[in-house]
VOGU-3710 file (C-alpha; in Angstrom, 3 decimals, decimal comma):
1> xxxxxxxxxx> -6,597/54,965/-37,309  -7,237/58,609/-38,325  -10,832/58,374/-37,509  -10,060/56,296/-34,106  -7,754/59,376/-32,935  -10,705/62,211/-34,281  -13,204/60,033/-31,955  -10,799/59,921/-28,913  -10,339/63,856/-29,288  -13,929/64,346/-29,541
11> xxxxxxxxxx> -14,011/62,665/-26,555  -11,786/64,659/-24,675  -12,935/67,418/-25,957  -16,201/66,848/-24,787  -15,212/65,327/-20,992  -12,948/68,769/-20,492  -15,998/70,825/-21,118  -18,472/68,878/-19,115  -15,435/68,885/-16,334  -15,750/72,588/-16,406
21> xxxxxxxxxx> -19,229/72,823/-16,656  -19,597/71,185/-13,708  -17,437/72,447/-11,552  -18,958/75,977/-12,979  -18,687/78,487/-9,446  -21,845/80,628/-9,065  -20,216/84,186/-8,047  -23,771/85,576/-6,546  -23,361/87,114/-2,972  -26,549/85,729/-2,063
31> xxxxxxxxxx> -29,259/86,189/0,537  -30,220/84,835/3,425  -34,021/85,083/5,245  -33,664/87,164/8,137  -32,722/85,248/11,414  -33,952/86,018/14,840  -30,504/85,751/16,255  -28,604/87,400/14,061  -30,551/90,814/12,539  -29,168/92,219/9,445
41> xxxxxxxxxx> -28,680/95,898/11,301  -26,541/93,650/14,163  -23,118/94,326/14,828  -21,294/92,165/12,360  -19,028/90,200/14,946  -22,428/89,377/16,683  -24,021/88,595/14,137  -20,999/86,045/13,152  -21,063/84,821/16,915  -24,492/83,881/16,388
51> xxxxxxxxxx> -23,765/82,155/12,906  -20,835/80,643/13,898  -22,707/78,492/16,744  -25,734/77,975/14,655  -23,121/76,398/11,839  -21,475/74,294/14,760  -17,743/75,352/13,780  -16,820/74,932/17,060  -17,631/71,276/17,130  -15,263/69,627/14,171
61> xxxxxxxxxx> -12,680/72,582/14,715  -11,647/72,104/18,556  -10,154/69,241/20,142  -12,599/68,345/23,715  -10,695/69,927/26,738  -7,216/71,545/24,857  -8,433/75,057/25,551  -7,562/75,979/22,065  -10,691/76,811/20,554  -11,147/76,289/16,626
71> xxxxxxxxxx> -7,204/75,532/16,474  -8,051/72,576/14,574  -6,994/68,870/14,917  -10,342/67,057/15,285  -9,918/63,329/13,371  -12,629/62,303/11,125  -12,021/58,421/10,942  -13,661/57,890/6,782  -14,001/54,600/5,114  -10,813/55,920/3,393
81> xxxxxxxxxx> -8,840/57,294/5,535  -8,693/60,044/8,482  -8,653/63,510/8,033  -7,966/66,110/10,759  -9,640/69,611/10,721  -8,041/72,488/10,117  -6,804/75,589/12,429  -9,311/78,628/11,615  -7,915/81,082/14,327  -6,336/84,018/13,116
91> xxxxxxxxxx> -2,839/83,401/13,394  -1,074/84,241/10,302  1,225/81,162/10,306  -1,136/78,049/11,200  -4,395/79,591/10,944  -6,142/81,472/8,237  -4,668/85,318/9,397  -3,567/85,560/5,762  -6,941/84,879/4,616  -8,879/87,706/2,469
101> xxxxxxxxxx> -12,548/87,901/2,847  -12,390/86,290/-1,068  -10,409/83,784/0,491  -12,357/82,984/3,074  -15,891/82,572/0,886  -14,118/80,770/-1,777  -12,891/77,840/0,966  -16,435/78,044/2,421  -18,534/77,929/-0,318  -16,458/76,638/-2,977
111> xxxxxxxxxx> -14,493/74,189/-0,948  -10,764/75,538/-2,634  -8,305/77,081/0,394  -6,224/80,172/-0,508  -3,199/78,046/-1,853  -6,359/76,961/-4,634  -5,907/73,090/-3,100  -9,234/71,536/-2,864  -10,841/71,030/0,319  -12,448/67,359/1,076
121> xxxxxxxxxx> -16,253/66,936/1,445  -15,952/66,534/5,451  -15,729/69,958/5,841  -19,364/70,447/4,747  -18,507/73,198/1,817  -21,672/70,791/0,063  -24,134/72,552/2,072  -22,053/75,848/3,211  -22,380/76,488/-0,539  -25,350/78,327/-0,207
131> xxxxxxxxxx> -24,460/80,807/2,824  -25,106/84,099/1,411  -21,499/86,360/1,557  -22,636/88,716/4,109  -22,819/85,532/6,583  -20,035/83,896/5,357  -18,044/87,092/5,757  -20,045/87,891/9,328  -18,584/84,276/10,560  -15,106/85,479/9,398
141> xxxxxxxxxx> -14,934/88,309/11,410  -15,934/86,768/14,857  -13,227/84,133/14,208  -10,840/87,063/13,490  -12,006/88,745/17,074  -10,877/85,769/18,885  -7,696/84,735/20,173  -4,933/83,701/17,687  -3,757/80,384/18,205  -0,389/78,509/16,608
151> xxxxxxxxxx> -0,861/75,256/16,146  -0,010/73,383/12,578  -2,309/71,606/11,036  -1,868/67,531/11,718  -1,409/65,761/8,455  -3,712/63,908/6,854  -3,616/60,236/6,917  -4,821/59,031/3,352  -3,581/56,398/1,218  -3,547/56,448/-3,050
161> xxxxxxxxxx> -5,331/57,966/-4,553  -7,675/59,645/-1,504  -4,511/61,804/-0,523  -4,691/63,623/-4,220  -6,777/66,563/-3,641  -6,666/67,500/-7,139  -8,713/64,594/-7,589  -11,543/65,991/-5,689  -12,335/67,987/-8,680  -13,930/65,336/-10,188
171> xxxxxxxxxx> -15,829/64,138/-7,405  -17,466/67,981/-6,935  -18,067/67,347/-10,639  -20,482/64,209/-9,666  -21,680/65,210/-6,316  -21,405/68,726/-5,431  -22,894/72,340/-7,306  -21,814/76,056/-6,169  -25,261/77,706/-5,737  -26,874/80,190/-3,678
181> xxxxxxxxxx> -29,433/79,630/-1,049  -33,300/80,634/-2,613  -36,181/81,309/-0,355  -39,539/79,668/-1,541  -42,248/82,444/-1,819  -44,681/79,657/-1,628  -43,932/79,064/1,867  -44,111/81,491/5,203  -40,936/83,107/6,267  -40,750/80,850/9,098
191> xxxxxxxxxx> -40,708/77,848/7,222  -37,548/79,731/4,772  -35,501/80,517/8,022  -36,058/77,021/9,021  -35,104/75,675/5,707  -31,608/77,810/6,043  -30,954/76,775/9,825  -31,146/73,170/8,978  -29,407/73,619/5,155  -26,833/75,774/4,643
201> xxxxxxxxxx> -26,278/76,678/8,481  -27,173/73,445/10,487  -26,262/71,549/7,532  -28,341/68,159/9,567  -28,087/66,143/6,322  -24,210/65,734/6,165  -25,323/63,292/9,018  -28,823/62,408/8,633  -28,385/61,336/5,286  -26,841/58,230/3,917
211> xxxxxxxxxx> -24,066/57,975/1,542  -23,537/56,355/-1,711  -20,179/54,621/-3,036  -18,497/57,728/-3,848  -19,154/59,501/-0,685  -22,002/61,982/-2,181  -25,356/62,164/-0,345  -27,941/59,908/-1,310  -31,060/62,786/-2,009  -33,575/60,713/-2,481
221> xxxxxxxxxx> -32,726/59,451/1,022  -32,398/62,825/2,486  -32,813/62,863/6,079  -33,725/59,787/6,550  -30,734/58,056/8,731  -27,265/57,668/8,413  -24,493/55,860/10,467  -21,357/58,520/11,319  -18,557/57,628/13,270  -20,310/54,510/15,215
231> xxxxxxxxxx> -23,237/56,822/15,659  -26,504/56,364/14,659  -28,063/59,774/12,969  -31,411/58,697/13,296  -34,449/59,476/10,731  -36,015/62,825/11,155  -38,266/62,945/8,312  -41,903/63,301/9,069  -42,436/59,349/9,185  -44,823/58,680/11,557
241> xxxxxxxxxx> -43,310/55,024/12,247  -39,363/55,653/11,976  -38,949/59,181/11,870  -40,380/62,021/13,970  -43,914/62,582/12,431  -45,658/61,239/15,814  -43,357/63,923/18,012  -45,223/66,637/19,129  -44,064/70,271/18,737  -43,244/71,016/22,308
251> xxxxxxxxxx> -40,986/67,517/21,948  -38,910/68,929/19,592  -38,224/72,494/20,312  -37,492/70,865/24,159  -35,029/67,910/22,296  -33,514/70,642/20,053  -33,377/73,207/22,924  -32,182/70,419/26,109  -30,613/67,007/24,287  -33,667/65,838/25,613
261> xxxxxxxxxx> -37,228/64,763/25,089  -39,114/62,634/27,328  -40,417/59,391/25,774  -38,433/60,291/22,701  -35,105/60,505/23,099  -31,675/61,687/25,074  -28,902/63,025/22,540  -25,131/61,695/22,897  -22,352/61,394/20,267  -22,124/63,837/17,607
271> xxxxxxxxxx> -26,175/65,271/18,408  -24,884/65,647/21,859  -22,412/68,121/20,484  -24,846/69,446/17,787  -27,145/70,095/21,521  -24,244/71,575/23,551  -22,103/73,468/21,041  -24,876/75,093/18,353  -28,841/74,017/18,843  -29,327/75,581/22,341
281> xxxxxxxxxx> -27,609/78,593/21,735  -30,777/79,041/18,856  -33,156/82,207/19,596  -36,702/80,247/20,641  -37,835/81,632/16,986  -35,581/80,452/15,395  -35,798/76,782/16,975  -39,484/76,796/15,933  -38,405/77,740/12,749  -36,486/74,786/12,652
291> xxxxxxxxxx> -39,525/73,137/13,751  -41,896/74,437/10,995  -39,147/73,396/8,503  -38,758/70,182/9,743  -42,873/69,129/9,978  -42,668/69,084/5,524  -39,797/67,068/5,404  -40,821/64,033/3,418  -41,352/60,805/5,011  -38,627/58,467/4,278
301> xxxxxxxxxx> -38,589/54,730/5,979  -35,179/54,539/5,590  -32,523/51,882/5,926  -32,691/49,408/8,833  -36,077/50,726/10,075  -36,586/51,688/14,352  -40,373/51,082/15,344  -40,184/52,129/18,905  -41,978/49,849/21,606  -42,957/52,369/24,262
311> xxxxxxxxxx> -44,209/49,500/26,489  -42,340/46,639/26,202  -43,108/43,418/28,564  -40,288/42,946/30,326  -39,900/46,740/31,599  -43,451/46,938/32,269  -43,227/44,375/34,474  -40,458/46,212/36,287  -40,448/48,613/39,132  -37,693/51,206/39,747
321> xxxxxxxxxx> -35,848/49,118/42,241  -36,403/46,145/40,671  -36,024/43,564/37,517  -39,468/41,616/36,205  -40,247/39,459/32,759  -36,812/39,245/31,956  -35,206/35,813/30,857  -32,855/34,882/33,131  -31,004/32,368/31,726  -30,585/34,067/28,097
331> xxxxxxxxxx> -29,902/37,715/29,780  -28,175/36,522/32,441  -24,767/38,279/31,884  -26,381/41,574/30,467  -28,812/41,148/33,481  -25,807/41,223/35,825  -23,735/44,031/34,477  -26,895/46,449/34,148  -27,628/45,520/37,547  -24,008/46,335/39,087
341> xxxxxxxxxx> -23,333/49,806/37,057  -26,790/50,912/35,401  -30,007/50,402/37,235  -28,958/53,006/40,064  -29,355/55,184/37,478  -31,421/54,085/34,412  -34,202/52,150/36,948  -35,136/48,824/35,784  -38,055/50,953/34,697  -36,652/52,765/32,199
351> xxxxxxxxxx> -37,706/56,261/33,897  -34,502/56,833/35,234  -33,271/58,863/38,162  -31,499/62,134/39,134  -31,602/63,633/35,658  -34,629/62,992/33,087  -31,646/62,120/30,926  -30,948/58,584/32,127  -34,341/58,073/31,182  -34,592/54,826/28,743
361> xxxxxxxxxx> -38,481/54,463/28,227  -39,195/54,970/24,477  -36,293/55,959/22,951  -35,029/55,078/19,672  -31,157/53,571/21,127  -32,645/50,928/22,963  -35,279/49,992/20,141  -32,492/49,473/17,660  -31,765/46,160/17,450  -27,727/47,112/16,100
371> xxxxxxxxxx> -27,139/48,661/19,207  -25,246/51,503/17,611  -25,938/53,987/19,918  -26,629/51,679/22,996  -22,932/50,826/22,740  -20,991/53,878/22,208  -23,067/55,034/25,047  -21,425/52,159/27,287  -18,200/52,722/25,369  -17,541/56,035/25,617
381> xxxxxxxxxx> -20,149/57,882/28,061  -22,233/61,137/27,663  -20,375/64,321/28,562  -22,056/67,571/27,481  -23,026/70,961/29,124  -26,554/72,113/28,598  -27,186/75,475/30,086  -26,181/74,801/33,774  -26,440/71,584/33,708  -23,900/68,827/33,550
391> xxxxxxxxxx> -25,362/66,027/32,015  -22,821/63,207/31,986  -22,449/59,169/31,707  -19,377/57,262/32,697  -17,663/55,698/29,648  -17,203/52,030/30,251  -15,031/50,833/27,653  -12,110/50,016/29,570  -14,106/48,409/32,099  -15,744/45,864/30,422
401> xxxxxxxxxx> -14,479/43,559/27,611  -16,207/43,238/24,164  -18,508/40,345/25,138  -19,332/42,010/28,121  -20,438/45,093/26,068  -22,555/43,543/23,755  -24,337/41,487/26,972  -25,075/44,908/28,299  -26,247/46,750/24,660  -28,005/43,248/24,179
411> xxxxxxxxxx> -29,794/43,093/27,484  -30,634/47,043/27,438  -32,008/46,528/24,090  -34,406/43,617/25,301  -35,541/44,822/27,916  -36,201/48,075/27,436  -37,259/47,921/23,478  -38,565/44,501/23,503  -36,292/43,469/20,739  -33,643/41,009/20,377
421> xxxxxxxxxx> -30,320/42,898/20,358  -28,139/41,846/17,754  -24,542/43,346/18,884  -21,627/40,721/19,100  -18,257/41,093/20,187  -16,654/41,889/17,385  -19,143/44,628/16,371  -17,861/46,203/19,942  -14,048/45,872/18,350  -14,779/47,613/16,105
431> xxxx> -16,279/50,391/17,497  -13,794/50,757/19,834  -11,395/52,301/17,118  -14,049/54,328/15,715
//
């Protein structure tokens, strides 16, 4: 018995100082490469400006259309749960006005809010942890130059045990280590900047990367496709096949810069924010940064696989005004519905109309046979604002009923990727409460 109690101490012992070990905080300030939008001699509230958009606060911290910007009360629908982001104005009651510039770094970096609670991994502390303090501290102070705005936070809705945030110390113990940013004096200084844009700033693989059981990133999958929300984050390693290896240059600073590249791709869902809220705002240096970065990213297949067909045989055989090759006895009611609220639009060509936008020819949404994308397009439109430019798509959700849906995402996917579509009506349920 003695030596059965000696073993289980030892044990203890030993799991309390791993526990600790692991969570272990790296207090380095840190340093960033040098930015084209956001010089170290700027004005620091500038300077944060800039940061702030590149790090896409704006997007996860402010409800669409409330008019109360970064006041918090986005929901993140999880596997576990949803959670509802938090109110980062400056108002001393419901915001973070209280906050000291320790404060501030410690919930940004560390993931712990001033009251010491732990923070969970939606708020993307996992890659924030390598800001360096001057930015971190830079994005503080344009928050603090806005408007104040009172609004509480909207509880949490978690079940046992996800709503213990002491728990989450253990999973930063597994999946998550405080650590500065480090610049690779192998590469050019381009390539660093890039490498900070898309990691600690941009942080692209909280969504381009899939997840494992426990909610941690997969690594050895970075960047290689996720699914968030309903959304599709598609593969942007340097695949040729899957990912964006074939895309030329000019097609990426243009998709990074617009939402759009022609051939390629049109961004909606959460990219369409990433577009409208954070990418364009990017000096043009700092997008081919991004760019430079993004050309050494390993190629990954990924899960689920997209070879685009940019010819397929039924829209070849189409014109713009009208329908050829299709089969009209098996498409029949996606043949109808695109006809009635799509073509005017899209074209039966794919080239689309109007706006290069509605452009279908060669993108990856219509050669997925899940129809992820395809039908949260259909569900819930395209709203975003690039530049001057409106560049919007009715949401027909309450239109059409879920076997009408998944006709349309079927039929769009067959006859403009050449693939049969694989979406059924209850995969449209359930993206309708996503």
């Amino acid at each position: 018995m003695k030596r059965f109690l000696i073993i289980v101490v030892v044990l203890l012992a030993v799991g309390v100082a791993a526990y600790f070990f692991l969570n272990r905080t790296d207090h380095a300030d840190g340093s960033a490469p040098v930015l084209a939008g956001a010089p170290a001699n700027a004005d620091p509230v500038a300077r944060g400006e800039y940061l702030t958009r590149a790090a896409d606060c704006i997007a996860c911290h402010t409800v669409p259309e409330t008019g109360k910007p970064f006041a918090g009360g986005v929901a993140f629908k999880l596997p576990f749960g949803t959670i509802y982001s938090s109110n980062i104005t400056a108002d001393d009651e419901t915001g973070i006005g209280r906050w000291t510039d320790d404060d501030f770094v410690r919930a940004v970096r560390e993931g712990v809010r001033k009251d010491g609670q732990h923070l969970y991994p939606a708020f993307p502390y996992t890659a924030y942890t390598q800001l360096s303090r001057a930015d971190v501290l830079a994005i503080k102070a344009y928050l603090f130059s806005l408007p104040k705005v009172r609004q509480p936070e909207t509880p949490n809705q978690l079940g046992f045990p996800f709503n213990q945030r002491w728990a989450m110390g253990f999973w930063n113990a597994a999946f998550f280590r405080s650590q500065r940013f480090q610049a690779d004096a192998s590469r050019s200084p381009e390539w660093n900047v890039g490498a900070y844009i898309a990691g600690p700033l941009g942080h692209c693989a909280e969504c381009h990367t899939p997840r494992n059981l426990g909610f941690g990133l997969k690594h050895g999958e970075s960047l290689a496709g996720a699914e968030l929300q309903g959304w599709r984050a598609y593969n942007i390693t340097s695949d040729p096949n899957h990912g964006i290896g074939k895309w030329t240059d000019e097609a990426l600073i243009q998709y990074l810069r617009t939402g759009h590249a022609d051939g390629h791709a049109s961004a909606s869902g959460p990219m369409g924010e990433a577009v409208a809220h954070s990418l364009q705002f990017l000096k043009p240096e700092d997008t081919a940064a991004l760019v430079t970065w993004l050309r050494t990213v390993p190629a990954r297949e990924g899960k689920d696989p997209i070879t685009v067909d940019p010819s397929p045989k039924a829209m070849l055989a189409s014109n713009a005004m009208a329908p050829g090759g299709d089969d009209a006895t098996r498409d029949a009611d996606g043949l109808r519905l695109f006809e009635g609220a799509c073509a005017s639009c899209h074209q039966w060509n794919g080239a689309g109309q109007q706006t290069p936008y509605a452009g279908l020819a060669g993108t990856r949404g219509v050669n997925d046979p899940s129809g992820a994308n395809v039908t949260q397009a259909i569900l819930q439109g395209v709203k975003m604002r690039i530049g001057d430019t409106d560049v919007y798509m009715p949401a027909f959700g309450h239109a059409y009923s879920d076997p009408e849906v998944a006709a349309l995402a079927n039929y769009v996917i067959g006859h403009f990727g050449g693939k049969q579509g694989a979406v059924t009506a209850e995969d449209v349920a359930k993206r309708r409460q996503l």
